[in-house]
N, CA, C and O atoms as CSV, one atom per row, in Angstrom:
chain,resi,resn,atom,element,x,y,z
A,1,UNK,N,N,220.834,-25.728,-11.969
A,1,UNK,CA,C,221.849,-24.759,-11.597
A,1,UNK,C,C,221.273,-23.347,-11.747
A,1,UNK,O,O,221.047,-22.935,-12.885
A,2,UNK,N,N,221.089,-22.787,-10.972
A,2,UNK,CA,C,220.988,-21.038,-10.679
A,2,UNK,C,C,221.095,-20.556,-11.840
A,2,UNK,O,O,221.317,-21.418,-12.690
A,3,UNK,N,N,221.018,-19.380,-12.265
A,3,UNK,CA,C,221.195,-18.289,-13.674
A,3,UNK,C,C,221.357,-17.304,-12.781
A,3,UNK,O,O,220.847,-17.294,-11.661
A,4,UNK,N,N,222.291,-16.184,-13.392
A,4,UNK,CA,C,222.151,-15.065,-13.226
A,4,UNK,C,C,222.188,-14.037,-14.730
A,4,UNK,O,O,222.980,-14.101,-15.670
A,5,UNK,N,N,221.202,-13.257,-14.553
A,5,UNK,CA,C,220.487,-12.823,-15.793
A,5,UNK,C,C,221.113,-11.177,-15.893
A,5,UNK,O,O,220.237,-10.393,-15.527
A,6,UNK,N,N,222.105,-10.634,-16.203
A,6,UNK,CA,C,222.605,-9.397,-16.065
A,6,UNK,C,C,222.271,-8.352,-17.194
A,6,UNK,O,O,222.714,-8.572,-18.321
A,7,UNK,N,N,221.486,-7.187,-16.946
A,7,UNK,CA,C,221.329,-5.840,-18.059
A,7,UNK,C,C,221.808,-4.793,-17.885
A,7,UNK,O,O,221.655,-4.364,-16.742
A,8,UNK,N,N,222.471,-4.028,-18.717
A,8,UNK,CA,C,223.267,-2.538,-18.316
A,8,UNK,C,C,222.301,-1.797,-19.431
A,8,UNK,O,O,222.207,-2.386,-20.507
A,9,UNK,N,N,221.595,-0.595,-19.278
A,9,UNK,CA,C,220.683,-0.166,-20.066
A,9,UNK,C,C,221.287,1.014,-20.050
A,9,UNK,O,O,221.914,1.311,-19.033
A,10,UNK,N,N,221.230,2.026,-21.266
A,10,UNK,CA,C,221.672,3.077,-21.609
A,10,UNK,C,C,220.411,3.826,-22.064
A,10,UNK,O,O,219.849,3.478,-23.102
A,11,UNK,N,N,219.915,4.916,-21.269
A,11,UNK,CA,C,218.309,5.197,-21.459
A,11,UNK,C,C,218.549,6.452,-22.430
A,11,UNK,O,O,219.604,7.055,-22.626
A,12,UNK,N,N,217.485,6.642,-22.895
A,12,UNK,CA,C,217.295,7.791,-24.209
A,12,UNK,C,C,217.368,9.069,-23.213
A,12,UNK,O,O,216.721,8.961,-22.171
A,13,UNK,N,N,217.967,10.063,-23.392
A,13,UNK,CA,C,217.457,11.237,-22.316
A,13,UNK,C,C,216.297,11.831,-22.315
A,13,UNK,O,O,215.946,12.447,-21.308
A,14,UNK,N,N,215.631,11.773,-23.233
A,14,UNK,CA,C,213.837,11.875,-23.140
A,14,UNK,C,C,213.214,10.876,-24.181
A,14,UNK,O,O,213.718,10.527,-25.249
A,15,UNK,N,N,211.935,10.464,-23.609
A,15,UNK,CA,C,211.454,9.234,-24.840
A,15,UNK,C,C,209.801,9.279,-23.952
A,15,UNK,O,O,209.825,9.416,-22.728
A,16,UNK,N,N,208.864,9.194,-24.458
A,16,UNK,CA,C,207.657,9.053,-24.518
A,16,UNK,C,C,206.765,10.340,-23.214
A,16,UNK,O,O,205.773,10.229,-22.493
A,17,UNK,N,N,207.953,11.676,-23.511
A,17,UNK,CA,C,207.568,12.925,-22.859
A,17,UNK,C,C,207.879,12.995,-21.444
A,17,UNK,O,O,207.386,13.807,-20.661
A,18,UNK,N,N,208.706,12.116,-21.170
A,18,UNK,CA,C,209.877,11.784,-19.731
A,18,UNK,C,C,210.944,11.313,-20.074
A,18,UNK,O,O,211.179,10.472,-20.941
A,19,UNK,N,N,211.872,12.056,-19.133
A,19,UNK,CA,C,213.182,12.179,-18.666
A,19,UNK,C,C,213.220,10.797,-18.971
A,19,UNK,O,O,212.353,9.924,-19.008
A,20,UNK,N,N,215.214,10.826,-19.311
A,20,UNK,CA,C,215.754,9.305,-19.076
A,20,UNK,C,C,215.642,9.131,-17.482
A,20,UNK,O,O,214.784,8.325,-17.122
A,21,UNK,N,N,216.060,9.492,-16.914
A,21,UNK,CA,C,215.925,9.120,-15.243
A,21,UNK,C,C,214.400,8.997,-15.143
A,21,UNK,O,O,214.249,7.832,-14.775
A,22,UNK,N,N,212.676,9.783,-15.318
A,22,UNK,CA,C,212.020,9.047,-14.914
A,22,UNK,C,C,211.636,7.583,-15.733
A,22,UNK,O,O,211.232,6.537,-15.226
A,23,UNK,N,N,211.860,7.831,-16.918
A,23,UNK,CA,C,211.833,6.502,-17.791
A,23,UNK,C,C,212.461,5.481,-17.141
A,23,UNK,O,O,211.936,4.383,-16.956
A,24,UNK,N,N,213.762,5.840,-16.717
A,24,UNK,CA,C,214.502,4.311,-16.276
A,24,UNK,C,C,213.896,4.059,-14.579
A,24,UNK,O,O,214.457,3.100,-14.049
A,25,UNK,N,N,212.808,4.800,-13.641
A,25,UNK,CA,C,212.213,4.538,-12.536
A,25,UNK,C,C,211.338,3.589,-12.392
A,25,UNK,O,O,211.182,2.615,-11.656
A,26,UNK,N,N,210.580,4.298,-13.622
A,26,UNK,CA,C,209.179,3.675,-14.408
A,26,UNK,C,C,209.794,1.978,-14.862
A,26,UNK,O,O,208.947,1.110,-14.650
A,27,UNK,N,N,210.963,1.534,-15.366
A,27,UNK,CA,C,211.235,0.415,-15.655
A,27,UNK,C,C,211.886,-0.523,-14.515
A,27,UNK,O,O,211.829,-1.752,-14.542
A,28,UNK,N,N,212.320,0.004,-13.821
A,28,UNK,CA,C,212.942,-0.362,-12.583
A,28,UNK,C,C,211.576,-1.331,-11.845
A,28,UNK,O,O,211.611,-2.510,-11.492
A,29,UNK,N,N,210.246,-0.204,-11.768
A,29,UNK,CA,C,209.086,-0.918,-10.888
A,29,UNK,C,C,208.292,-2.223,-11.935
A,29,UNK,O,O,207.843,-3.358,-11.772
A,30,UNK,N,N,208.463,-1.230,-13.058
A,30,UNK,CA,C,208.177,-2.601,-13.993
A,30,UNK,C,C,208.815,-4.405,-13.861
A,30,UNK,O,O,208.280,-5.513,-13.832
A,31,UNK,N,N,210.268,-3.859,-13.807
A,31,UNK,CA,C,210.866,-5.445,-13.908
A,31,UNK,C,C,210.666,-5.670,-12.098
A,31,UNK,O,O,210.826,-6.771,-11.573
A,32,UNK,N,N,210.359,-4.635,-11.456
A,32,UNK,CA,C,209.784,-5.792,-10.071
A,32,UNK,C,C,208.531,-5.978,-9.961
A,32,UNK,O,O,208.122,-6.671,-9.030
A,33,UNK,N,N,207.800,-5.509,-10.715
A,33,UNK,CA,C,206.297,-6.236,-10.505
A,33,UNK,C,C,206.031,-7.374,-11.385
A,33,UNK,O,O,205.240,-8.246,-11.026
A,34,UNK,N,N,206.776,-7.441,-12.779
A,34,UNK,CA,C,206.380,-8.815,-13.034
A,34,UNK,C,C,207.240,-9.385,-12.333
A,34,UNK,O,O,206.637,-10.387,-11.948
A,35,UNK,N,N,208.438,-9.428,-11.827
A,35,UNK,CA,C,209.234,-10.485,-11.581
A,35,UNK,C,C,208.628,-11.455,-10.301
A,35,UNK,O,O,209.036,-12.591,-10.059
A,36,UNK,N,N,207.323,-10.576,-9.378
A,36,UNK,CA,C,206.314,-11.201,-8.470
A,36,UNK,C,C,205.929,-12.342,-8.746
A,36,UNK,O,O,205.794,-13.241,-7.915
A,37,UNK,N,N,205.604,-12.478,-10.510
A,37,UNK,CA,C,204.336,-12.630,-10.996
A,37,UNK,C,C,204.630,-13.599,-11.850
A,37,UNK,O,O,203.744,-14.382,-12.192
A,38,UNK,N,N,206.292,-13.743,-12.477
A,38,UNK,CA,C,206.544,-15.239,-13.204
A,38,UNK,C,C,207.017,-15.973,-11.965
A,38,UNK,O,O,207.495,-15.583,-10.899
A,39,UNK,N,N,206.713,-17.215,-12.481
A,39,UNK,CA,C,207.708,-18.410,-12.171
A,39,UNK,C,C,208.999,-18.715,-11.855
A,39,UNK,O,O,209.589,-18.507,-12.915
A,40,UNK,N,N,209.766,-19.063,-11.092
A,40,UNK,CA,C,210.942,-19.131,-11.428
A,40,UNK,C,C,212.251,-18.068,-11.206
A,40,UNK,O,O,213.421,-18.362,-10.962
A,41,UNK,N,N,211.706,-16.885,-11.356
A,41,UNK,CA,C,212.502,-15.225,-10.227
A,41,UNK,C,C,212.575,-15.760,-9.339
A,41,UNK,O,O,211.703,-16.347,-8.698
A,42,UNK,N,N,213.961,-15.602,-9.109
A,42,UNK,CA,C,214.485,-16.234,-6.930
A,42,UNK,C,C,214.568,-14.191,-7.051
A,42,UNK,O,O,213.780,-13.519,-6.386
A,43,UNK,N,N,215.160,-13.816,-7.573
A,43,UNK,CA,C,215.881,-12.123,-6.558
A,43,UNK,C,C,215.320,-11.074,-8.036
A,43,UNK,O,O,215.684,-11.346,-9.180
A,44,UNK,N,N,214.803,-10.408,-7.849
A,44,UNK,CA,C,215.156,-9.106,-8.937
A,44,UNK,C,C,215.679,-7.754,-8.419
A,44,UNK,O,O,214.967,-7.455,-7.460
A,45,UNK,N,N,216.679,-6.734,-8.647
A,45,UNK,CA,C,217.615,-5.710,-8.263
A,45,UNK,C,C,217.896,-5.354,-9.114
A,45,UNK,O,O,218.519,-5.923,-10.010
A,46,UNK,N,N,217.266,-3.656,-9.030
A,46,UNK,CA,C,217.708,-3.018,-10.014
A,46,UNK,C,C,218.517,-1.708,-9.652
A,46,UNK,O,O,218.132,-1.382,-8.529
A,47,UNK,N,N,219.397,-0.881,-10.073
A,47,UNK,CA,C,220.509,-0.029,-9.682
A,47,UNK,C,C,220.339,1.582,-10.831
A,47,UNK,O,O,220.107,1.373,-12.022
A,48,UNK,N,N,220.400,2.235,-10.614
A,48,UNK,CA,C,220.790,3.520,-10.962
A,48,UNK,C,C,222.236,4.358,-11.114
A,48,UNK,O,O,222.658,5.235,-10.361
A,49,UNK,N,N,222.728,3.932,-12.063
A,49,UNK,CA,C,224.235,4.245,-11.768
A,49,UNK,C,C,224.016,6.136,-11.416
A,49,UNK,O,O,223.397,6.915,-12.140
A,50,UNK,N,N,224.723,6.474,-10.126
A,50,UNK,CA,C,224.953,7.774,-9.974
A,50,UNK,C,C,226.029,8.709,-10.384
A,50,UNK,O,O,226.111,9.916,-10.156
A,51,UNK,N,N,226.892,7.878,-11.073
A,51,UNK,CA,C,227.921,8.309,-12.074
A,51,UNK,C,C,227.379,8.787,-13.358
A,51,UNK,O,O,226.863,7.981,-14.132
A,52,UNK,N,N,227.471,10.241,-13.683
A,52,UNK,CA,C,226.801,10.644,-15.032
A,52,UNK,C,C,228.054,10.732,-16.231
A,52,UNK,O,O,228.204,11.650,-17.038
A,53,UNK,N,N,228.808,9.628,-16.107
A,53,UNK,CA,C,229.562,10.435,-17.467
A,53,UNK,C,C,228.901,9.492,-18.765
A,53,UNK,O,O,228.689,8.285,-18.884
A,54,UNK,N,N,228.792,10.107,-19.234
A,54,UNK,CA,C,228.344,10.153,-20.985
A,54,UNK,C,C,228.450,8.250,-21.659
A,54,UNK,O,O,227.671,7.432,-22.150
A,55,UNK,N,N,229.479,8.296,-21.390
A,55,UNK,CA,C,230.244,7.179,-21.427
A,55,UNK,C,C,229.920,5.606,-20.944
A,55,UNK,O,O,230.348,4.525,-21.348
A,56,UNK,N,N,228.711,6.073,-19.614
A,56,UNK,CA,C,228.499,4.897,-19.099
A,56,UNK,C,C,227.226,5.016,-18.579
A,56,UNK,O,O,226.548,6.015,-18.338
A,57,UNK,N,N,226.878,3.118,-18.365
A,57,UNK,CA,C,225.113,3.035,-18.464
A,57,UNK,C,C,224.512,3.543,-17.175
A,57,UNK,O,O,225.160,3.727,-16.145
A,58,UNK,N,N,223.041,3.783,-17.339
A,58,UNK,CA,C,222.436,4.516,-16.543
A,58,UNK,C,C,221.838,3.468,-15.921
A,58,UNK,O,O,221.198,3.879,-14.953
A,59,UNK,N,N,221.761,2.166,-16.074
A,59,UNK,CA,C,220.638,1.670,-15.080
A,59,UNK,C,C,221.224,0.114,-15.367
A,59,UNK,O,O,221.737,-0.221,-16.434
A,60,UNK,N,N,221.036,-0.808,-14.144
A,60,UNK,CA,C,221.771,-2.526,-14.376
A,60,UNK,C,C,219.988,-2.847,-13.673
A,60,UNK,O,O,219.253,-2.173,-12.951
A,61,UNK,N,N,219.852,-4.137,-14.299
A,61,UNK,CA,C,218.687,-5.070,-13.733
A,61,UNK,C,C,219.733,-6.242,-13.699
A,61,UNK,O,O,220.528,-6.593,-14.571
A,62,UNK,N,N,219.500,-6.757,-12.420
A,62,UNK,CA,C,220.516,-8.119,-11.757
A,62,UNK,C,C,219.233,-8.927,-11.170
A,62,UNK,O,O,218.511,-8.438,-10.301
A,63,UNK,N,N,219.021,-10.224,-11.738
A,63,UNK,CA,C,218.111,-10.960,-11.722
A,63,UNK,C,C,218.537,-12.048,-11.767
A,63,UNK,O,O,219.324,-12.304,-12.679
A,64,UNK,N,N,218.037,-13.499,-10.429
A,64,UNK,CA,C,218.475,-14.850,-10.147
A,64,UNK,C,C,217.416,-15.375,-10.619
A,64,UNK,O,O,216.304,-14.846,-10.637
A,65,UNK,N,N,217.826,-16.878,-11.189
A,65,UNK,CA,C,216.344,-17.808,-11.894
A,65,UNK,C,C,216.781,-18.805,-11.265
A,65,UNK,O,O,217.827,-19.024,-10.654
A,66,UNK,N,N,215.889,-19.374,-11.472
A,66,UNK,CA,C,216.208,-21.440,-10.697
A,66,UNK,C,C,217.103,-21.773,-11.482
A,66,UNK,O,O,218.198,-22.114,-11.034
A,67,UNK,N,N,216.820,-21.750,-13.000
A,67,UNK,CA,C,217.297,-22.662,-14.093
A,67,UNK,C,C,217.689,-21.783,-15.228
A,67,UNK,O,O,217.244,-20.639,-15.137
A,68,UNK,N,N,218.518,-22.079,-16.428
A,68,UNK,CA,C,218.484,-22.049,-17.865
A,68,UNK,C,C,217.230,-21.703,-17.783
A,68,UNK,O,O,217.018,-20.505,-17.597
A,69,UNK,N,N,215.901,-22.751,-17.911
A,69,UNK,CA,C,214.762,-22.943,-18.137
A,69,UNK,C,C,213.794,-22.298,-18.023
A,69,UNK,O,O,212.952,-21.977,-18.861
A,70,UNK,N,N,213.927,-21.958,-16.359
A,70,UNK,CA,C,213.136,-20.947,-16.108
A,70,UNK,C,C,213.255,-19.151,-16.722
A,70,UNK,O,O,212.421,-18.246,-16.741
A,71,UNK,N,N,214.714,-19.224,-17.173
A,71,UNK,CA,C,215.104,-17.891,-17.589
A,71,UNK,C,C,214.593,-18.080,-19.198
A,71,UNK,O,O,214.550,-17.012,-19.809
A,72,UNK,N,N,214.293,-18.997,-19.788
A,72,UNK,CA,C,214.118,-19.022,-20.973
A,72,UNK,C,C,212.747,-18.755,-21.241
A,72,UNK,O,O,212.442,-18.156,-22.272
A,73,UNK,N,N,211.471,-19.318,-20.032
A,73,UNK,CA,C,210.555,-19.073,-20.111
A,73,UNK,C,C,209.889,-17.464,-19.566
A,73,UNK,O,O,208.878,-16.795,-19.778
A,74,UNK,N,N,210.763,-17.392,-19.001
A,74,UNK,CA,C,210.267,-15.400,-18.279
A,74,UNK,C,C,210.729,-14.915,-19.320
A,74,UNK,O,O,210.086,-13.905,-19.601
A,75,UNK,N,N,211.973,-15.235,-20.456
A,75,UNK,CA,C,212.160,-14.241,-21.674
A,75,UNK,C,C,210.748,-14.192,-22.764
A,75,UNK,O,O,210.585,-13.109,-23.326
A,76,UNK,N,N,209.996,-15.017,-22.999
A,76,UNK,CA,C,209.080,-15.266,-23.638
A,76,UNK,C,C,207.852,-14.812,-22.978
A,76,UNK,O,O,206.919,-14.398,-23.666
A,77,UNK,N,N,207.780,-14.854,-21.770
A,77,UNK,CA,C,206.124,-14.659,-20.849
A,77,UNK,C,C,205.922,-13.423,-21.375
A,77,UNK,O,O,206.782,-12.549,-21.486
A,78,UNK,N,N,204.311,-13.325,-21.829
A,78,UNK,CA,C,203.654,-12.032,-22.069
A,78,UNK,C,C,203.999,-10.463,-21.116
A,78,UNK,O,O,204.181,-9.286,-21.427
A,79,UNK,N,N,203.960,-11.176,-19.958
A,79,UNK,CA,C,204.210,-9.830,-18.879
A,79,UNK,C,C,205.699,-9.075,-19.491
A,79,UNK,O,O,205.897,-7.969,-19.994
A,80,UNK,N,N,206.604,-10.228,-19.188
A,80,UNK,CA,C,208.312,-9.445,-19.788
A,80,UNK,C,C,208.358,-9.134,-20.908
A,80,UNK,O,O,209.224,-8.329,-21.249
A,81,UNK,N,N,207.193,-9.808,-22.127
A,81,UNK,CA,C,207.405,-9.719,-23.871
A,81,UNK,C,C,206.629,-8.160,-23.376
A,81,UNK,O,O,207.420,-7.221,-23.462
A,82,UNK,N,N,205.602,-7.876,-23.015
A,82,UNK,CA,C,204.862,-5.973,-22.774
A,82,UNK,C,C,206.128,-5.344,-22.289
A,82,UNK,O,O,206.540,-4.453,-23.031
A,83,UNK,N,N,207.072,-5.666,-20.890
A,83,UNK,CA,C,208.093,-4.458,-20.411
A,83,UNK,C,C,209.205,-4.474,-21.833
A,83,UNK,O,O,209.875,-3.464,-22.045
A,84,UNK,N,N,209.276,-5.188,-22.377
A,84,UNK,CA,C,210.167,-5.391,-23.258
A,84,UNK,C,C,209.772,-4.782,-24.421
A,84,UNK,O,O,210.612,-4.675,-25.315
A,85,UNK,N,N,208.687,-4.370,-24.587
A,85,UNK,CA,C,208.104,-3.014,-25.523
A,85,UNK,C,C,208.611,-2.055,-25.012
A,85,UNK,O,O,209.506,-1.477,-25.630
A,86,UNK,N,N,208.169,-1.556,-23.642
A,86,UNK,CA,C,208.782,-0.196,-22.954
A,86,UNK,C,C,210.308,-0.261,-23.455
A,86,UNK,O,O,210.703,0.560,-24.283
A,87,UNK,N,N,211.215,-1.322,-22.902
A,87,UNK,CA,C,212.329,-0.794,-22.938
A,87,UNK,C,C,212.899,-0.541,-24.215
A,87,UNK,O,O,213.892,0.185,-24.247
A,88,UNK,N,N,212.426,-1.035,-25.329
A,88,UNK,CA,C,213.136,-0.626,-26.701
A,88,UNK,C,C,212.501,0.516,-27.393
A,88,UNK,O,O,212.708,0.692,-28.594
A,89,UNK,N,N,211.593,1.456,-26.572
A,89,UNK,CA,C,211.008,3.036,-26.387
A,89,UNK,C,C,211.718,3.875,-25.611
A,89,UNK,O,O,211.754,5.033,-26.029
A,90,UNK,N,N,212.447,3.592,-24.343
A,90,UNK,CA,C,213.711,4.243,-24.079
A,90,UNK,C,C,214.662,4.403,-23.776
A,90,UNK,O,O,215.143,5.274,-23.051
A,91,UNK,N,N,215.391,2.992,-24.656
A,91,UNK,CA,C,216.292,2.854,-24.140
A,91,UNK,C,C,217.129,3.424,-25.092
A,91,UNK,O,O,216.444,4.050,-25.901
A,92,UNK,N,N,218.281,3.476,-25.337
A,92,UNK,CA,C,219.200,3.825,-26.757
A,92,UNK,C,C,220.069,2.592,-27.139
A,92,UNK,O,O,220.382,2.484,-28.325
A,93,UNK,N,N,220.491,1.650,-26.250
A,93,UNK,CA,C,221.440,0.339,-26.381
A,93,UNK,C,C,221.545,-0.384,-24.697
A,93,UNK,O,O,221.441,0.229,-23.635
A,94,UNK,N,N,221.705,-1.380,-24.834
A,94,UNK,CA,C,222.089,-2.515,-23.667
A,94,UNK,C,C,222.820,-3.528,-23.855
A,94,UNK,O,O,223.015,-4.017,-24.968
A,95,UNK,N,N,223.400,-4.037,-22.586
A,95,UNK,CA,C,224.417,-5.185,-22.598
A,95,UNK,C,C,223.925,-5.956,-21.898
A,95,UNK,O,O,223.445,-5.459,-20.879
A,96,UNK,N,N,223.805,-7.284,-22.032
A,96,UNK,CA,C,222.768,-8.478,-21.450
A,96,UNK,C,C,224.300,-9.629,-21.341
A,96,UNK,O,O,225.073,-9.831,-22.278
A,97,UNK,N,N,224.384,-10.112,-20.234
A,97,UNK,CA,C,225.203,-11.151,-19.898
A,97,UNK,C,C,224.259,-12.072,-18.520
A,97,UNK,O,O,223.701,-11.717,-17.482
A,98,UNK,N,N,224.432,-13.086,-19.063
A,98,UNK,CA,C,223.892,-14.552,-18.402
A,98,UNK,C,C,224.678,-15.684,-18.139
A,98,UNK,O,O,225.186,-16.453,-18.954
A,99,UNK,N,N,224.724,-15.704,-16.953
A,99,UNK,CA,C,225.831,-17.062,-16.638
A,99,UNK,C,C,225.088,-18.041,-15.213
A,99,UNK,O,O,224.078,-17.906,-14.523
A,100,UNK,N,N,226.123,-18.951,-15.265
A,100,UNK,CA,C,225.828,-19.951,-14.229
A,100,UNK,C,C,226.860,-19.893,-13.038
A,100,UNK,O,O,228.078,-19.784,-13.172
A,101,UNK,N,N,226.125,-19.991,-11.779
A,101,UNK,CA,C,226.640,-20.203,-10.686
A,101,UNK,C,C,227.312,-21.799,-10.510
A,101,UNK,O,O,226.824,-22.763,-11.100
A,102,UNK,N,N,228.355,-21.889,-9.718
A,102,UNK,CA,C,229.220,-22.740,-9.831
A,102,UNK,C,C,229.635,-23.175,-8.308
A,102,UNK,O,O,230.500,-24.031,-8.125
């Protein structure tokens, strides 16, 4: 059964001498170049919310897997365990929801 792998990221407004907006660009190309490169990625889409209030997140990654399985193994793969350094450098908090298609 399908996965869908959902992130709402709330970026730092500056973190490693760039902007939250170029930080969250820079992560955007990140989660589509590995997502080439594991196993198991059917779609990766990532969004920029253009709504600036304070209040709400700056950036969603919306990502389809074959399986549970396959989503369990891209959480662990070296490529996503490196972007997954970046993002806890600028991000400030996130909301991660994962479900199954039906």
């Amino acid at each position: 059964m399908m996965i869908t792998h959902v992130v709402f990221f709330k970026m730092k407004s500056e973190a490693l001498g760039k902007t939250g907006n170029e930080n969250a660009q820079e992560l955007a190309e990140k989660f589509q170049k590995i997502s080439e490169k594991i196993p198991g990625v059917i779609s990766t889409e990532t969004g920029h919310n253009y709504n600036r209030e304070e209040r709400f997140y700056d950036m969603c990654l919306n990502q389809k897997f074959e399986s549970k399985e396959a989503l369990e193994k891209y959480l662990v793969h070296p490529l996503h365990l490196k972007v997954r350094e970046f993002v806890f450098q600028v991000i400030d908090h996130r909301i991660v929801v994962d479900y199954e298609f039906h």
